[in-house]
Biotite code that builds the C-alpha atoms (Angstrom):
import biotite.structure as struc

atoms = struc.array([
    struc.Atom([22.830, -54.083, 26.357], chain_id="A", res_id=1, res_name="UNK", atom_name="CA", element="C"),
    struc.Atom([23.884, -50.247, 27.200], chain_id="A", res_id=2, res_name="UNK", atom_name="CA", element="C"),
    struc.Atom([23.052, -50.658, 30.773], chain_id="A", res_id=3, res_name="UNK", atom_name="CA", element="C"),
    struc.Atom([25.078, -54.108, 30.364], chain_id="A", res_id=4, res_name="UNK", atom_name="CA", element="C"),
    struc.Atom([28.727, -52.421, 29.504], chain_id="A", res_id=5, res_name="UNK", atom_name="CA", element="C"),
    struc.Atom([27.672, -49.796, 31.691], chain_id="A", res_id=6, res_name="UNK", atom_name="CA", element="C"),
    struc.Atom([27.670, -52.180, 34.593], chain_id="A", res_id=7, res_name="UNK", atom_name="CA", element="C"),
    struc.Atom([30.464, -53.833, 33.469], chain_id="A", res_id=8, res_name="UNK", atom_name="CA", element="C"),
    struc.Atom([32.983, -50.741, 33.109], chain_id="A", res_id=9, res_name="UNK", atom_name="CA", element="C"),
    struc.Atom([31.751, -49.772, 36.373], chain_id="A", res_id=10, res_name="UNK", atom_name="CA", element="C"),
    struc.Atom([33.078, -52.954, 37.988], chain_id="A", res_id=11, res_name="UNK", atom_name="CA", element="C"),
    struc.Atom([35.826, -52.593, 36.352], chain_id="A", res_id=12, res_name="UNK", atom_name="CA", element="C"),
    struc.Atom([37.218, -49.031, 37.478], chain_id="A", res_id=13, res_name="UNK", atom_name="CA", element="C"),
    struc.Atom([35.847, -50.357, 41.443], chain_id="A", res_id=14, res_name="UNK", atom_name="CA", element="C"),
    struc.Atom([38.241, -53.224, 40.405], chain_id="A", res_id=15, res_name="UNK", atom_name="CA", element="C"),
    struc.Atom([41.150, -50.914, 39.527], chain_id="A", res_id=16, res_name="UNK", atom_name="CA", element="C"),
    struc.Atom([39.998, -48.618, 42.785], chain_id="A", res_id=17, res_name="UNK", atom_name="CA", element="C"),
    struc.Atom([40.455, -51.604, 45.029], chain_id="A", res_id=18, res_name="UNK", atom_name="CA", element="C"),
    struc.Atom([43.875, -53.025, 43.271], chain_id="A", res_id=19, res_name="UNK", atom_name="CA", element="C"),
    struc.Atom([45.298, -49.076, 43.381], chain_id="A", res_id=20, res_name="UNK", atom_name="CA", element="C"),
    struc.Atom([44.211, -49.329, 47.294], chain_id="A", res_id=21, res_name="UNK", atom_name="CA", element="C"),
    struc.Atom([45.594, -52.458, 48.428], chain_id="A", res_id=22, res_name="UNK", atom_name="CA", element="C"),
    struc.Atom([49.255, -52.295, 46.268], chain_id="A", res_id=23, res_name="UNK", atom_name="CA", element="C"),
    struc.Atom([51.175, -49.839, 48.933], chain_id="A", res_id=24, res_name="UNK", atom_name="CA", element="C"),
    struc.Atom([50.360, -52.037, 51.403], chain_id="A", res_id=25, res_name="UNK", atom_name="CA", element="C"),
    struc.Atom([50.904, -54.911, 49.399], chain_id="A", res_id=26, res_name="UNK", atom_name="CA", element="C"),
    struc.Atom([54.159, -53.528, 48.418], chain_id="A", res_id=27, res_name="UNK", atom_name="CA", element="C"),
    struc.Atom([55.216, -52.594, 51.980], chain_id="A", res_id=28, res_name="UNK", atom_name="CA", element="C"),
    struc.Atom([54.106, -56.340, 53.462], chain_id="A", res_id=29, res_name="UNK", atom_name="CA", element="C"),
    struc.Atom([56.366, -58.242, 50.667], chain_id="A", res_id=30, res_name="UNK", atom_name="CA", element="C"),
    struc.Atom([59.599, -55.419, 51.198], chain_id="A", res_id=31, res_name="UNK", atom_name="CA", element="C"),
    struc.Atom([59.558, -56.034, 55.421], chain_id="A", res_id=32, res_name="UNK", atom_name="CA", element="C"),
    struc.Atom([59.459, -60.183, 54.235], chain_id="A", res_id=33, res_name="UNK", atom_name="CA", element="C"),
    struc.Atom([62.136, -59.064, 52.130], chain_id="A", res_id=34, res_name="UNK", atom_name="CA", element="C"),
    struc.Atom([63.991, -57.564, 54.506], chain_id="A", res_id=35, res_name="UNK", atom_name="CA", element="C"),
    struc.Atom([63.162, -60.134, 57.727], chain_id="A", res_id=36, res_name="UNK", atom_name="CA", element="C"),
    struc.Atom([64.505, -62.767, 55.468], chain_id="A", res_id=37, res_name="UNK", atom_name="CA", element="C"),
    struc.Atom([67.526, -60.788, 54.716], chain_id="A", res_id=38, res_name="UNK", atom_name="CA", element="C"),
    struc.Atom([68.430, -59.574, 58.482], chain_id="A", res_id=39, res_name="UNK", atom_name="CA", element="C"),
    struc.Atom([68.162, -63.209, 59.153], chain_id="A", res_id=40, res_name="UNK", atom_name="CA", element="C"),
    struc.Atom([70.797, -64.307, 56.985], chain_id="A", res_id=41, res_name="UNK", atom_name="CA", element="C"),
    struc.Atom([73.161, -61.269, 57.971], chain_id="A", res_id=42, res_name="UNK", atom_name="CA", element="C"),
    struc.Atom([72.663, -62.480, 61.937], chain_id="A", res_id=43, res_name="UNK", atom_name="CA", element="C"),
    struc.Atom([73.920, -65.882, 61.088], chain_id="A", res_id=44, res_name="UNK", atom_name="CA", element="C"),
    struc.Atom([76.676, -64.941, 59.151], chain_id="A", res_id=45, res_name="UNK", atom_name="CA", element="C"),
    struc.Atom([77.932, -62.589, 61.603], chain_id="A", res_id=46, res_name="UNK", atom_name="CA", element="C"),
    struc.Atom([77.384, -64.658, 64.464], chain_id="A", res_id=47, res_name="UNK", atom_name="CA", element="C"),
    struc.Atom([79.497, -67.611, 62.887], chain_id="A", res_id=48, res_name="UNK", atom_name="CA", element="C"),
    struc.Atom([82.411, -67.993, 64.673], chain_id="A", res_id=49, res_name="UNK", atom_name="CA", element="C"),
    struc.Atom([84.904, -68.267, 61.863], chain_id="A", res_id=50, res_name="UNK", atom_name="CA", element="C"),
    struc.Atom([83.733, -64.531, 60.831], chain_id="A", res_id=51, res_name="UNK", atom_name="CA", element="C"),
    struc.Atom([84.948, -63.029, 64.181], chain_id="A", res_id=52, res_name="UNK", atom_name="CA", element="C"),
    struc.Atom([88.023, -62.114, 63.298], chain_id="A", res_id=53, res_name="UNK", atom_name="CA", element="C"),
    struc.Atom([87.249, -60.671, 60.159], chain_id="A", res_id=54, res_name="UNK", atom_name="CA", element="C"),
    struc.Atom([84.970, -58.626, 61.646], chain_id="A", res_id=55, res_name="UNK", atom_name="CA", element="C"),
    struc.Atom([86.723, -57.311, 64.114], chain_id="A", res_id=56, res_name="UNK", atom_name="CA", element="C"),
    struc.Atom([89.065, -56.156, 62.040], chain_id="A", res_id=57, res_name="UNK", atom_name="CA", element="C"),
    struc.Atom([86.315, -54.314, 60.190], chain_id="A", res_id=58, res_name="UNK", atom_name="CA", element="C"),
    struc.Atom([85.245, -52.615, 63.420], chain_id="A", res_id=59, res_name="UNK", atom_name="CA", element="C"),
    struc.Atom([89.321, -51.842, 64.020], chain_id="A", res_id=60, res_name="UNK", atom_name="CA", element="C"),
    struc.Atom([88.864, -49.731, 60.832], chain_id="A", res_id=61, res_name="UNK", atom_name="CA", element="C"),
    struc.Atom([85.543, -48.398, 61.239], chain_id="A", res_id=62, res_name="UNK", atom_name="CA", element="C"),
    struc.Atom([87.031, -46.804, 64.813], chain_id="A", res_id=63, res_name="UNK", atom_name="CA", element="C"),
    struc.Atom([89.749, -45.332, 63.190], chain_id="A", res_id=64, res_name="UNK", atom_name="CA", element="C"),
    struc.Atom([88.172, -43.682, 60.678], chain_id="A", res_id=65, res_name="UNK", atom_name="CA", element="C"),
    struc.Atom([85.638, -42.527, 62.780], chain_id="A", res_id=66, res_name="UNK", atom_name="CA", element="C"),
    struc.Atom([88.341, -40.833, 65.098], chain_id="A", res_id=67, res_name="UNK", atom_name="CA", element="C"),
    struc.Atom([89.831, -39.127, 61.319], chain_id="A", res_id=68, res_name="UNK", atom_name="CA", element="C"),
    struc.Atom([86.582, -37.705, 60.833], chain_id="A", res_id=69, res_name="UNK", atom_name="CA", element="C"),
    struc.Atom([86.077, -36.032, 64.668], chain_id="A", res_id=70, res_name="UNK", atom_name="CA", element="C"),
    struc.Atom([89.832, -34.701, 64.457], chain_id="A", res_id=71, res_name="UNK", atom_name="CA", element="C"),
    struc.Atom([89.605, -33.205, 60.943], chain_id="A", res_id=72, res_name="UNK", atom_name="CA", element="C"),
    struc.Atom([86.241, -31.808, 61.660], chain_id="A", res_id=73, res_name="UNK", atom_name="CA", element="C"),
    struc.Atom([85.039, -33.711, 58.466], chain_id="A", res_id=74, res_name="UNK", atom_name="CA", element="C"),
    struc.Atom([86.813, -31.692, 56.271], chain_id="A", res_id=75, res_name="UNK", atom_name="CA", element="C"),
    struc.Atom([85.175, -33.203, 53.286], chain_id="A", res_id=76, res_name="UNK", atom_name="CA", element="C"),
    struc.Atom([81.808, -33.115, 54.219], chain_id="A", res_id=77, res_name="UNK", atom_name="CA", element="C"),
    struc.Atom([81.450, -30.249, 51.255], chain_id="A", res_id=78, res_name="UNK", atom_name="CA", element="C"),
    struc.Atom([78.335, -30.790, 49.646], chain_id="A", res_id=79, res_name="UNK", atom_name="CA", element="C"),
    struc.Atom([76.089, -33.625, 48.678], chain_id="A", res_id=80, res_name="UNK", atom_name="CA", element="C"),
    struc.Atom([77.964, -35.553, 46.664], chain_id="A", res_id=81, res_name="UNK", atom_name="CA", element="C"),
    struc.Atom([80.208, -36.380, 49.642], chain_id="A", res_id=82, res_name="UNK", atom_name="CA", element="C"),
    struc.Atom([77.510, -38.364, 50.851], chain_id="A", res_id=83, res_name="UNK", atom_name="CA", element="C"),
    struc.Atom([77.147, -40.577, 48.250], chain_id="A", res_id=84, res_name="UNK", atom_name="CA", element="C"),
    struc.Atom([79.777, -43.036, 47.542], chain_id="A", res_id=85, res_name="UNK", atom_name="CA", element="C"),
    struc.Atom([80.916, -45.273, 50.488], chain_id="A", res_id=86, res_name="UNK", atom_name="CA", element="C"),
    struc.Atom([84.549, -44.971, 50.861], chain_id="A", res_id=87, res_name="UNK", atom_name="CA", element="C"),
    struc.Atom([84.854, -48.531, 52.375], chain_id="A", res_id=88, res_name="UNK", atom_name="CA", element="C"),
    struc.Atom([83.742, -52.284, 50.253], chain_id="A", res_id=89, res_name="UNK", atom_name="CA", element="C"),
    struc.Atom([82.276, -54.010, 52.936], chain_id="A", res_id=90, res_name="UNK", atom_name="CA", element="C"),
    struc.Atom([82.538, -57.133, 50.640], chain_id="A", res_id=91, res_name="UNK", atom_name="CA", element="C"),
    struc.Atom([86.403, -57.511, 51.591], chain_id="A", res_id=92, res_name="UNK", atom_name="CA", element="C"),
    struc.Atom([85.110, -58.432, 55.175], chain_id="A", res_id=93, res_name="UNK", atom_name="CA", element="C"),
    struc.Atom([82.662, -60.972, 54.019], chain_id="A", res_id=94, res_name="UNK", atom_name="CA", element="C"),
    struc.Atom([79.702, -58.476, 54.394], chain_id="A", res_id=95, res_name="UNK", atom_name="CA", element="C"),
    struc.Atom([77.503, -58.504, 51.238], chain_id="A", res_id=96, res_name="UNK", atom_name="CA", element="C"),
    struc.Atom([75.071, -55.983, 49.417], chain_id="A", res_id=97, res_name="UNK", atom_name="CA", element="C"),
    struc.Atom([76.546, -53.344, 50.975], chain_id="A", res_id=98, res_name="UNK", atom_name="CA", element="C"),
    struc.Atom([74.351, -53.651, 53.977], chain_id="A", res_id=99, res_name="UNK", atom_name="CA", element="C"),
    struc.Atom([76.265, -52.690, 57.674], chain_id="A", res_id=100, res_name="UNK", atom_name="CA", element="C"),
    struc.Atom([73.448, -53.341, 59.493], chain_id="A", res_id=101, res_name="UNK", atom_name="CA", element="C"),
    struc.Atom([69.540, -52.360, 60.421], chain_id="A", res_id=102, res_name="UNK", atom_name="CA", element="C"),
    struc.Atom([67.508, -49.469, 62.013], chain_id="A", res_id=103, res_name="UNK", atom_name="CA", element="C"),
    struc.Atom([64.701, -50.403, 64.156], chain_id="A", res_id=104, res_name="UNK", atom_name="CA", element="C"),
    struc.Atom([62.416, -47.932, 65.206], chain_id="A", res_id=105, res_name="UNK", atom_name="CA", element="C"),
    struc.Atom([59.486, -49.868, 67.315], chain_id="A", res_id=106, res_name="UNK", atom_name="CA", element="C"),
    struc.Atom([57.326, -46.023, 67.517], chain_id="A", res_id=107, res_name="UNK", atom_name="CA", element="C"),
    struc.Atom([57.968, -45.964, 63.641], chain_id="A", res_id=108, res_name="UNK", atom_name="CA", element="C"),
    struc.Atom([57.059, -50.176, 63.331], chain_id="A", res_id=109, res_name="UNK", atom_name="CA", element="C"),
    struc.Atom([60.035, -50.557, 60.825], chain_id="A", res_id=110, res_name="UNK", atom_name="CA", element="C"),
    struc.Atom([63.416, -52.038, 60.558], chain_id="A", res_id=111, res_name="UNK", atom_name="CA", element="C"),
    struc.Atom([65.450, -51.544, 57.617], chain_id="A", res_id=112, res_name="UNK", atom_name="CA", element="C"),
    struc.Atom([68.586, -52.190, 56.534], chain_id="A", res_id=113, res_name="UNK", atom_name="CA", element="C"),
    struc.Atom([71.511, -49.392, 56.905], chain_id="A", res_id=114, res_name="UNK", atom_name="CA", element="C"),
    struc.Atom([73.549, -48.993, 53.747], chain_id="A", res_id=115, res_name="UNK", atom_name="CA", element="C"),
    struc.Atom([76.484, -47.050, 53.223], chain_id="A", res_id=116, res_name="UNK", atom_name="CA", element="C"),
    struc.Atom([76.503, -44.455, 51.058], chain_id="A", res_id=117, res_name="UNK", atom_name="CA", element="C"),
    struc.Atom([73.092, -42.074, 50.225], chain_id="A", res_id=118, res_name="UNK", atom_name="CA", element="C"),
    struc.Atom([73.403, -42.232, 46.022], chain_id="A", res_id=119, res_name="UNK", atom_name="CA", element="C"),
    struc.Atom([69.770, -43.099, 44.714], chain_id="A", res_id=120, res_name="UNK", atom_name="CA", element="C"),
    struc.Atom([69.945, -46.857, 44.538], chain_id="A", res_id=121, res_name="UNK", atom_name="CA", element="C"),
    struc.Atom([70.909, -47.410, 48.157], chain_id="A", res_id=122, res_name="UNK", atom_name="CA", element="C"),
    struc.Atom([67.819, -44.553, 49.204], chain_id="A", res_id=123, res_name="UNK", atom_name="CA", element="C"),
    struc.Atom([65.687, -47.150, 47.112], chain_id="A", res_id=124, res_name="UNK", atom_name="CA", element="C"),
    struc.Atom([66.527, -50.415, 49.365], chain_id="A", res_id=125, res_name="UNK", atom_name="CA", element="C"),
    struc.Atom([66.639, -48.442, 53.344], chain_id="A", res_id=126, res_name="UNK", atom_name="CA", element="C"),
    struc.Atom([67.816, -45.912, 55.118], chain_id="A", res_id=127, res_name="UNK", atom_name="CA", element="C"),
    struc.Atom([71.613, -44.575, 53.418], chain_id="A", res_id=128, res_name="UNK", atom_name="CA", element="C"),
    struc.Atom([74.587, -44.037, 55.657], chain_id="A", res_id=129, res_name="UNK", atom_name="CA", element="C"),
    struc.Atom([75.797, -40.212, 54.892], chain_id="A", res_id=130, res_name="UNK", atom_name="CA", element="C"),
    struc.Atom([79.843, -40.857, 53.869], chain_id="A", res_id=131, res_name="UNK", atom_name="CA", element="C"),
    struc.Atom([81.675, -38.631, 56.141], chain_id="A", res_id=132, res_name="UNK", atom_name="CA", element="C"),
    struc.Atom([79.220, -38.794, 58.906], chain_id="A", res_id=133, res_name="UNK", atom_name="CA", element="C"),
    struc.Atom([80.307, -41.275, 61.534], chain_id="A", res_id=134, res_name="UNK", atom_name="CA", element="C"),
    struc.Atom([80.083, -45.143, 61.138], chain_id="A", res_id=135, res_name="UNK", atom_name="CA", element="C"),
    struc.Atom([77.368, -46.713, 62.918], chain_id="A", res_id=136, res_name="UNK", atom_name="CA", element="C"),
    struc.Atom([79.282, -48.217, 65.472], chain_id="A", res_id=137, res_name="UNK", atom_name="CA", element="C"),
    struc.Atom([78.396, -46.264, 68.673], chain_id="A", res_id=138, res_name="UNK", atom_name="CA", element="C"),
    struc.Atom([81.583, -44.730, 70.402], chain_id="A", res_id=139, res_name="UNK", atom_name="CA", element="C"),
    struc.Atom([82.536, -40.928, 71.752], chain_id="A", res_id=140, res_name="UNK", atom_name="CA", element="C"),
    struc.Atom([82.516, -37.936, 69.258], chain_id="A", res_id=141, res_name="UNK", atom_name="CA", element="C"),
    struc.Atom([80.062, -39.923, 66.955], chain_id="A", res_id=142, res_name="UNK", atom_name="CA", element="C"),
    struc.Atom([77.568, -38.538, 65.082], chain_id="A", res_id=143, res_name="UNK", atom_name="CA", element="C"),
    struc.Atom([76.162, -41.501, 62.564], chain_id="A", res_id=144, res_name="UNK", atom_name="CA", element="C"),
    struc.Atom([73.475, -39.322, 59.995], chain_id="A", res_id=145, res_name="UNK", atom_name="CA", element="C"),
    struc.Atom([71.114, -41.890, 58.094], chain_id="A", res_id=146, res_name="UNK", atom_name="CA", element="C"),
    struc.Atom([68.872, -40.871, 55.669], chain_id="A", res_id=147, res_name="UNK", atom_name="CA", element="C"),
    struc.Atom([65.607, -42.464, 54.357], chain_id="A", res_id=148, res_name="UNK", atom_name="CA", element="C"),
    struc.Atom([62.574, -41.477, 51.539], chain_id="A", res_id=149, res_name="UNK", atom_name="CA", element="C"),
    struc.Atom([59.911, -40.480, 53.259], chain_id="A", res_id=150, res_name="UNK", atom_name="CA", element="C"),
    struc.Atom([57.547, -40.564, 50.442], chain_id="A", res_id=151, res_name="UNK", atom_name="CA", element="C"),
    struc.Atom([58.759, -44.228, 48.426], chain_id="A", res_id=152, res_name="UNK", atom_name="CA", element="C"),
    struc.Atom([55.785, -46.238, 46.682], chain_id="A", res_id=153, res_name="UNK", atom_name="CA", element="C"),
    struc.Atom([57.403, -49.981, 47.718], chain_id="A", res_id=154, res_name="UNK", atom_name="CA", element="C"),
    struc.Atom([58.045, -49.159, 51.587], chain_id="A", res_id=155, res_name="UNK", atom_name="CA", element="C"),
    struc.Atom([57.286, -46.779, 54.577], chain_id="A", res_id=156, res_name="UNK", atom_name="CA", element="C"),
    struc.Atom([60.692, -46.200, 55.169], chain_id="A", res_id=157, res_name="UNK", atom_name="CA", element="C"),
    struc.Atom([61.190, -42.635, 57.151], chain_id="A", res_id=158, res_name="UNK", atom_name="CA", element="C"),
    struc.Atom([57.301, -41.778, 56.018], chain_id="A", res_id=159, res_name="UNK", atom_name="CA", element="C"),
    struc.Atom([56.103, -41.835, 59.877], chain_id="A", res_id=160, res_name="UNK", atom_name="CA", element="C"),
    struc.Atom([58.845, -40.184, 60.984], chain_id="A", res_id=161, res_name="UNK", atom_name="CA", element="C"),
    struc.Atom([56.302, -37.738, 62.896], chain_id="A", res_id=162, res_name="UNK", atom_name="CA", element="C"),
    struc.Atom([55.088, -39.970, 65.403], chain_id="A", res_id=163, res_name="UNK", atom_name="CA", element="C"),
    struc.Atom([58.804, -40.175, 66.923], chain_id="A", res_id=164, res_name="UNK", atom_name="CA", element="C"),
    struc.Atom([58.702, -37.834, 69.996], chain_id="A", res_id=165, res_name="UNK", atom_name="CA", element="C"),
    struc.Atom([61.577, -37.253, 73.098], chain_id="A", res_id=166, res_name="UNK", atom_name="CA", element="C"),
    struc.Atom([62.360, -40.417, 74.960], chain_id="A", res_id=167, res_name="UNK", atom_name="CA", element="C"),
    struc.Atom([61.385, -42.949, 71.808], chain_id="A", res_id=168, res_name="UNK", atom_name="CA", element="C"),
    struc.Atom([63.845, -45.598, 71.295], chain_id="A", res_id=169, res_name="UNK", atom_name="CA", element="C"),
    struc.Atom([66.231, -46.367, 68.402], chain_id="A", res_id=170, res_name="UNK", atom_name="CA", element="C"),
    struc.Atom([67.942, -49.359, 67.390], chain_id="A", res_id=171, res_name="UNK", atom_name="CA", element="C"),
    struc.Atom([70.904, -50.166, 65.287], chain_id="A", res_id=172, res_name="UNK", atom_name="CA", element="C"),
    struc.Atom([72.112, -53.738, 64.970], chain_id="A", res_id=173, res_name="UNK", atom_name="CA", element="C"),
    struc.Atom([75.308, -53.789, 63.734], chain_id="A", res_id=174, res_name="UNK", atom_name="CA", element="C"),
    struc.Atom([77.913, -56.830, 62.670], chain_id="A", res_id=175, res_name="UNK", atom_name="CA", element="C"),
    struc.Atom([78.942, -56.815, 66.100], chain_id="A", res_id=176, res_name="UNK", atom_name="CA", element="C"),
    struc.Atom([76.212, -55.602, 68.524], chain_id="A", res_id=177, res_name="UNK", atom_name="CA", element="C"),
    struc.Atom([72.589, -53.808, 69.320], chain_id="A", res_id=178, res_name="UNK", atom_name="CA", element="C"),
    struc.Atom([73.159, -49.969, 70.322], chain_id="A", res_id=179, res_name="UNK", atom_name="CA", element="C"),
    struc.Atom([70.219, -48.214, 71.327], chain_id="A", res_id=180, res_name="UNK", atom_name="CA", element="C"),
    struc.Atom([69.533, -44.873, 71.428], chain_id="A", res_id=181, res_name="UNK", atom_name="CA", element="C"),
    struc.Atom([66.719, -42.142, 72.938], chain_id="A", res_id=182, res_name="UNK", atom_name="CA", element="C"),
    struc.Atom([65.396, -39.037, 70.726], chain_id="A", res_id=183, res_name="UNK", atom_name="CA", element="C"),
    struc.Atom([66.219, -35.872, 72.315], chain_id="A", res_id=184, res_name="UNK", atom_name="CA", element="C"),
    struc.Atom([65.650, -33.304, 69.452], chain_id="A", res_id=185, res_name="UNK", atom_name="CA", element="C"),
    struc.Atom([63.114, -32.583, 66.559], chain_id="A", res_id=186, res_name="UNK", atom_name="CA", element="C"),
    struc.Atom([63.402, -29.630, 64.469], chain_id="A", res_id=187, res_name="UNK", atom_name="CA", element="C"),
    struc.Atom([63.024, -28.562, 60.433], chain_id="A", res_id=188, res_name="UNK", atom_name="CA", element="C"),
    struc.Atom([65.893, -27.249, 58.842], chain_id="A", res_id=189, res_name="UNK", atom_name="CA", element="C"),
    struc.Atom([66.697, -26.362, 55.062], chain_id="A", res_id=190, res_name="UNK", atom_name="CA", element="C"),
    struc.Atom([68.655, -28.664, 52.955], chain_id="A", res_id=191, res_name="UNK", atom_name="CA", element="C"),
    struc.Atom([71.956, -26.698, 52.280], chain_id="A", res_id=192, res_name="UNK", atom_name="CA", element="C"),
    struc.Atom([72.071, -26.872, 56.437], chain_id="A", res_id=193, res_name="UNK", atom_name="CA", element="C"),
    struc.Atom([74.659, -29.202, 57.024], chain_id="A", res_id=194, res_name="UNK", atom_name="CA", element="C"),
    struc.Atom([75.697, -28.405, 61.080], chain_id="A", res_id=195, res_name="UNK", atom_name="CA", element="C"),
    struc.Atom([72.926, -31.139, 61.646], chain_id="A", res_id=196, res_name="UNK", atom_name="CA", element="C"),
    struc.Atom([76.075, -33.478, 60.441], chain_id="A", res_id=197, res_name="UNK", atom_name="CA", element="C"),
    struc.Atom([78.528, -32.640, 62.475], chain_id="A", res_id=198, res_name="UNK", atom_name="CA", element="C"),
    struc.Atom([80.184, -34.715, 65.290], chain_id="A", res_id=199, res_name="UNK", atom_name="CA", element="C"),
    struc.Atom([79.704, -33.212, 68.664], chain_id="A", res_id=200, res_name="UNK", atom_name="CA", element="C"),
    struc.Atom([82.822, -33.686, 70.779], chain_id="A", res_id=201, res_name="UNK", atom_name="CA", element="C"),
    struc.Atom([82.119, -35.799, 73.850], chain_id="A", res_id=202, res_name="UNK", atom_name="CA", element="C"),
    struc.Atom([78.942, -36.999, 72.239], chain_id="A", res_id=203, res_name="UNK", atom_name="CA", element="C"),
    struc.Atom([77.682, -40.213, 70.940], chain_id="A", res_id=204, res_name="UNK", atom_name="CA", element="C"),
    struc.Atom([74.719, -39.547, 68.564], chain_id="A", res_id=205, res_name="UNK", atom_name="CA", element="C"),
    struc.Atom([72.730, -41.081, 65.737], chain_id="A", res_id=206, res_name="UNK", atom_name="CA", element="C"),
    struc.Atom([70.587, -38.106, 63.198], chain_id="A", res_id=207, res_name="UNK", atom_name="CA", element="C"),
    struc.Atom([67.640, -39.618, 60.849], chain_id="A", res_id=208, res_name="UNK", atom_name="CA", element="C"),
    struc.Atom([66.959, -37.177, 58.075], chain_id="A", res_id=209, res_name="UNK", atom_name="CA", element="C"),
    struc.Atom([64.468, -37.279, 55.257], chain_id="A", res_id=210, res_name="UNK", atom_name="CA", element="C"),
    struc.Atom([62.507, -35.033, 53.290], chain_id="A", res_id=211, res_name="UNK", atom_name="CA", element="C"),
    struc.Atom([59.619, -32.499, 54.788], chain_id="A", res_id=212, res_name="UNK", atom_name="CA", element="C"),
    struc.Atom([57.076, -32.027, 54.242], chain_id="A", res_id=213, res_name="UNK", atom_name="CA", element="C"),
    struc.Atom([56.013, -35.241, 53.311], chain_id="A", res_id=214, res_name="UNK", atom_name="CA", element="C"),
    struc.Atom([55.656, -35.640, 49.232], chain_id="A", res_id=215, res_name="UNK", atom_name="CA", element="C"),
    struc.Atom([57.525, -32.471, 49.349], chain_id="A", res_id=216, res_name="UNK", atom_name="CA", element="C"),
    struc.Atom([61.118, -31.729, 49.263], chain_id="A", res_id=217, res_name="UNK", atom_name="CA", element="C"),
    struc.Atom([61.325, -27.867, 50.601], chain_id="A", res_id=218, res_name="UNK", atom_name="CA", element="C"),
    struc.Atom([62.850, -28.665, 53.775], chain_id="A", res_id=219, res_name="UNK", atom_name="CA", element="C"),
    struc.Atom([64.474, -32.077, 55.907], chain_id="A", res_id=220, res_name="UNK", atom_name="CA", element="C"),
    struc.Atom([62.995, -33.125, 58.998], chain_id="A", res_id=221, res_name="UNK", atom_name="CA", element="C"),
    struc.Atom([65.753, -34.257, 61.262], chain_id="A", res_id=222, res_name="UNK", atom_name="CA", element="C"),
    struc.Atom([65.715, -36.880, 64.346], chain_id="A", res_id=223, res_name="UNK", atom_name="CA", element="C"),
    struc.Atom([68.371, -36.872, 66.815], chain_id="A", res_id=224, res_name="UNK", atom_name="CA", element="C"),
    struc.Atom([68.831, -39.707, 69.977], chain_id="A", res_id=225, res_name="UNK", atom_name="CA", element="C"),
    struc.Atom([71.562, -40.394, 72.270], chain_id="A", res_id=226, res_name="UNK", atom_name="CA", element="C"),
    struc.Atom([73.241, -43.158, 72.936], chain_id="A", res_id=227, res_name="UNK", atom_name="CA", element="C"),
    struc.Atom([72.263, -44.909, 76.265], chain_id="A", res_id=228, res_name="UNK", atom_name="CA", element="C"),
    struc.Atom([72.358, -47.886, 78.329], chain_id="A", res_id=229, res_name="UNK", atom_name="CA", element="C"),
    struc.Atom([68.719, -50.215, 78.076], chain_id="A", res_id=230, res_name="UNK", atom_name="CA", element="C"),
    struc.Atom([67.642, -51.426, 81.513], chain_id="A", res_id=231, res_name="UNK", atom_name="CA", element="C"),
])
């Protein structure tokens, strides 16, 4: 009978073992389905013709305020908490959950959705737009900063972030287009090191950031492409 509930408890735990195995990447599958499903529903939308207008209004405003943050030099990019809150509701243009559009990174096999503002929720759901960084539009004197968890139970989010080397290829689908852009710099900095957010004149730039290193929170590992033309 001993040996019995021996055997039995031991079945159990390999049980538990197997179920504690198998989650993250059970977790992961049903947040991509999630997220297909949802990137599916934000193409249509945006490619019905009644929403053109709308839109382009949107991207009217999103140029001009990029332009107000490359000729004040972001002047309110003071701290973190100026990242946080999105200082535009998407949901006047007919754009819903806050959601501007998705990162594809092929090297990093993920595509998530790009939401403004980086306050906790939106780090939970994809990679966070950094208020007073640049819109993810594309254009000169542009530097869009996105930033992901790296170490997040449900998702992989920015967690292979290392595999990205110079020449990979990023995508951003927008409400109006696909930009794509080509890594060009790597590097570790410390948190309070905000240059990495700054708009370079002349240039049109996307910067990933997320924590380093990984299920650690000393330092942020930053990404940096360019903005070019696919063949």
């Amino acid at each position: 009978m001993r040996k019995r509930i021996i055997k039995i408890i031991a079945i159990i735990f390999i049980i538990i073992g197997i179920i504690l195995f198998i989650f993250p990447y059970l977790s992961n599958y049903a947040y991509e389905k999630n997220v297909e499903k949802n990137e599916e529903e934000f193409i249509e939308k945006i490619s019905d013709e009644k929403n053109i207008d709308i839109l382009q209004k949107l991207y009217e405003e999103l140029q001009r305020r990029n332009e107000e943050l490359f000729e004040s030099k972001q002047e309110n990019l003071v701290d973190p908490f100026s990242y946080e809150q999105p200082s535009i509701d998407l949901s006047e243009y007919g754009i819903e959950n806050n959601i501007i559009g998705y990162l594809n990174i092929p090297k990093m096999e993920i595509n998530l959705p790009i939401l403004l503002g980086a306050n906790t929720e939106n780090m939970k759901l994809g990679a966070a737009h950094l208020t007073e960084t640049s819109y993810p539009i594309g254009g000169e004197n542009t530097n869009c900063v996105m930033a992901a968890h790296r170490g997040y139970g449900k998702a992989a989010m920015f967690r292979n972030i290392e595999r990205l080397e110079y020449g990979d290829k990023i995508y951003i689908q927008n409400f109006r287009e696909r930009l794509v852009y080509e890594v060009y710099e790597i590097h570790i900095v410390t948190p309070d090191n905000i240059s990495e957010l700054e708009i370079k004149e002349g240039q049109d730039i996307v910067t990933l950031i997320t924590c380093h290193p990984y299920r650690h929170n000393s330092h942020r590992y930053i990404v940096k492409a360019k903005r070019v033309i696919e063949e």
